[in-house]
RODREN-972458 format. One record per atom (N, C-alpha, C): atom name; residue number from 1; y, x, z. Coordinates in steps of 0.1 Angstrom, whole numbers. Atoms other than C-alpha are relative to their C-alpha. Example, Ala and Ser with C-alpha at 12.3 -4.5 7.8 and 13.67 -1.06 7.14 Angstrom:
atomo	num	yy	xx	zz
N	1	-12	9	0
CA	1	-45	123	78
C	1	12	9	0
N	2	-11	-9	0
CA	2	-11	137	71
C	2	11	-8	8
***
This chain:
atomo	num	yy	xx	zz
N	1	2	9	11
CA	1	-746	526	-354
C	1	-9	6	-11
N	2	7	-5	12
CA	2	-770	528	-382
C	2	5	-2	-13
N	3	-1	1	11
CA	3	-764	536	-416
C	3	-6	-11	-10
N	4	8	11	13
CA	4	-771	503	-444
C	4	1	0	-10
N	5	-4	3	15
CA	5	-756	516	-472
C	5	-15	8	-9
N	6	14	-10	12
CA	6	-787	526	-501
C	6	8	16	-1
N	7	-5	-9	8
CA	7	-783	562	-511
C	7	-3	3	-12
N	8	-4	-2	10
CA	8	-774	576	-541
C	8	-6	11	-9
N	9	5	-16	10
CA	9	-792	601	-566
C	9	11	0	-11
N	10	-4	-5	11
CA	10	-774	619	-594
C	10	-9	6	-7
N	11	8	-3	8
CA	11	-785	635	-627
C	11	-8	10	10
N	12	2	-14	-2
CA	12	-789	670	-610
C	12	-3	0	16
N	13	6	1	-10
CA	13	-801	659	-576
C	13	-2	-10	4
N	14	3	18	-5
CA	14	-825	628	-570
C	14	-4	1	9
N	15	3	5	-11
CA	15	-832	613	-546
C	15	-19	7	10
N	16	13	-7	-4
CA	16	-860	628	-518
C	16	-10	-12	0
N	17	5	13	-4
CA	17	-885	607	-508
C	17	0	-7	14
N	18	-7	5	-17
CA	18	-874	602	-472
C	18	10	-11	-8
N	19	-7	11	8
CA	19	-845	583	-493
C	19	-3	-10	-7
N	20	6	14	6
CA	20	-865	564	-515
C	20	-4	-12	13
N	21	7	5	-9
CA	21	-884	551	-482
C	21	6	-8	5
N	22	-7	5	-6
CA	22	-853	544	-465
C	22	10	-9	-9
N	23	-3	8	9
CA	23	-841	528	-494
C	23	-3	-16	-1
N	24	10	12	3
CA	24	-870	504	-497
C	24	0	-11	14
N	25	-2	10	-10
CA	25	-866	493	-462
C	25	10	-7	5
N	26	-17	11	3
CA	26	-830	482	-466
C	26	-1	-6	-9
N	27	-2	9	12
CA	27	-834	465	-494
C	27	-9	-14	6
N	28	7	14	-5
CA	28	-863	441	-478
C	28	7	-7	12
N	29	-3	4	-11
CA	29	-843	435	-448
C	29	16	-8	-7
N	30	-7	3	2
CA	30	-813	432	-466
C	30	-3	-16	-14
N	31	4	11	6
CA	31	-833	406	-495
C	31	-1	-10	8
N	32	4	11	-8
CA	32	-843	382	-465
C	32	9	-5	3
N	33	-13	5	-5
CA	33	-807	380	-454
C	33	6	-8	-16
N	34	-3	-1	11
CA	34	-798	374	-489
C	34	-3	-16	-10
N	35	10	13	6
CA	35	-821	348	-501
C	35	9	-10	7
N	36	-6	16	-7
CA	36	-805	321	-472
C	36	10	-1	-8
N	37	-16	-1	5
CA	37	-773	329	-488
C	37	1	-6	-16
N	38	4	5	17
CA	38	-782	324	-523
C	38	-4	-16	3
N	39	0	13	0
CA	39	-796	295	-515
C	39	6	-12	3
N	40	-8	2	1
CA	40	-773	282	-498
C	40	15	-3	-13
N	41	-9	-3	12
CA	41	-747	288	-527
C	41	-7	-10	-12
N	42	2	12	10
CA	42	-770	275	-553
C	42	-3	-14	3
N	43	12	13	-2
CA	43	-787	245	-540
C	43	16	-9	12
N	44	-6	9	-12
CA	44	-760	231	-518
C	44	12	-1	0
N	45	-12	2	5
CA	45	-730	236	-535
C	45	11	11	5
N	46	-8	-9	-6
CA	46	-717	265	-518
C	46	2	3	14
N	47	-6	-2	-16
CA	47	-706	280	-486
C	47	18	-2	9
N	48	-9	4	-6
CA	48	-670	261	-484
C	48	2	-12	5
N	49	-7	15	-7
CA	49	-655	238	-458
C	49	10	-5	0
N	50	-13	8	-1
CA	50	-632	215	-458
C	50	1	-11	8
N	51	-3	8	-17
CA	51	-629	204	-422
C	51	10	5	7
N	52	-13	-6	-5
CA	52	-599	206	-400
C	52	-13	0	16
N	53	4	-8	-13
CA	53	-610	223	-366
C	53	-12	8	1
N	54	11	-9	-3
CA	54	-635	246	-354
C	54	-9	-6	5
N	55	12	10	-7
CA	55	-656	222	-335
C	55	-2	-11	-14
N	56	7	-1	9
CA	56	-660	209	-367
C	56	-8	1	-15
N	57	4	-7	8
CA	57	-665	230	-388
C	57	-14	8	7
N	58	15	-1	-2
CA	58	-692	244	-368
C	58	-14	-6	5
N	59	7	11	0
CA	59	-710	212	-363
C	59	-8	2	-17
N	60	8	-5	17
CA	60	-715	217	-404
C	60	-5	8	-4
N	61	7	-12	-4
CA	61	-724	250	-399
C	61	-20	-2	-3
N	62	9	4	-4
CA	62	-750	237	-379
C	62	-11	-9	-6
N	63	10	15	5
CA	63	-762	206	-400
C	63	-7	12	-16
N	64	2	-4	16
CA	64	-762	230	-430
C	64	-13	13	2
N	65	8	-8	-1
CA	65	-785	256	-414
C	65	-10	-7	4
N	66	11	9	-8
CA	66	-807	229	-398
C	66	-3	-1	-18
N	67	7	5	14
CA	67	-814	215	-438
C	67	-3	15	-6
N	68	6	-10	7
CA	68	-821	253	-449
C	68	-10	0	4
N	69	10	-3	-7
CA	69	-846	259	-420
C	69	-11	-15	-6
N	70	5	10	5
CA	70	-860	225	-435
C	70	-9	0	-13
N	71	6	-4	14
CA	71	-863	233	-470
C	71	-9	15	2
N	72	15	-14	-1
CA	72	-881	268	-460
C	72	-11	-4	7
N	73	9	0	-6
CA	73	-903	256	-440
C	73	-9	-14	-9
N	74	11	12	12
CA	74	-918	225	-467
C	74	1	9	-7
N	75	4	-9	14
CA	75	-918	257	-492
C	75	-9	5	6
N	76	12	-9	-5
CA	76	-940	276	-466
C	76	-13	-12	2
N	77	11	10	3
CA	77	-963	246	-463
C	77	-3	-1	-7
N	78	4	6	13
CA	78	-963	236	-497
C	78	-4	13	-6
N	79	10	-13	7
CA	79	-975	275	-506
C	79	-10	-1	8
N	80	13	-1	-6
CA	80	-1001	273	-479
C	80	4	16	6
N	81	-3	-12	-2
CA	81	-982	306	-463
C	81	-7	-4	15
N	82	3	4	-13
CA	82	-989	289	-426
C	82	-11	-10	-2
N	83	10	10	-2
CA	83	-1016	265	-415
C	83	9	-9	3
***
């Protein structure tokens, strides 16, 4: 397993720069994950269900990640990120 937690400087020993590096690259991996979630949360009212079973509840799952993949992808359009 790999380590994801950031590390840590104190006054009397900062951080090297191997750590900053590895820093910076968890944080971008961890921001992408991060973003759906937020968005989720703000824009959609949250991430709770109130469905009885598992079949579905992850039918909503489903509907609710199909409408993110929706809204990201008319935001990447509408910046002109893709052709």
């Amino acid at each position: 397993m790999k380590n994801k937690v950031h590390e840590k400087g104190y006054w009397n020993r900062p951080l090297t720069d191997e750590q900053k590096t590895s820093n910076t690259t968890k944080s971008k991996i961890r921001a992408s994950v991060e973003h759906v979630f937020g968005f989720m949360e703000q824009s959609m009212k949250g991430l709770v269900l109130k469905s009885m079973g598992i079949v579905r509840a992850t039918g909503i799952i489903g509907l609710i990640n199909l409408t993110c993949n929706l809204f990201r992808y008319e935001q990447i359009k509408r910046l002109k990120i893709i052709s």
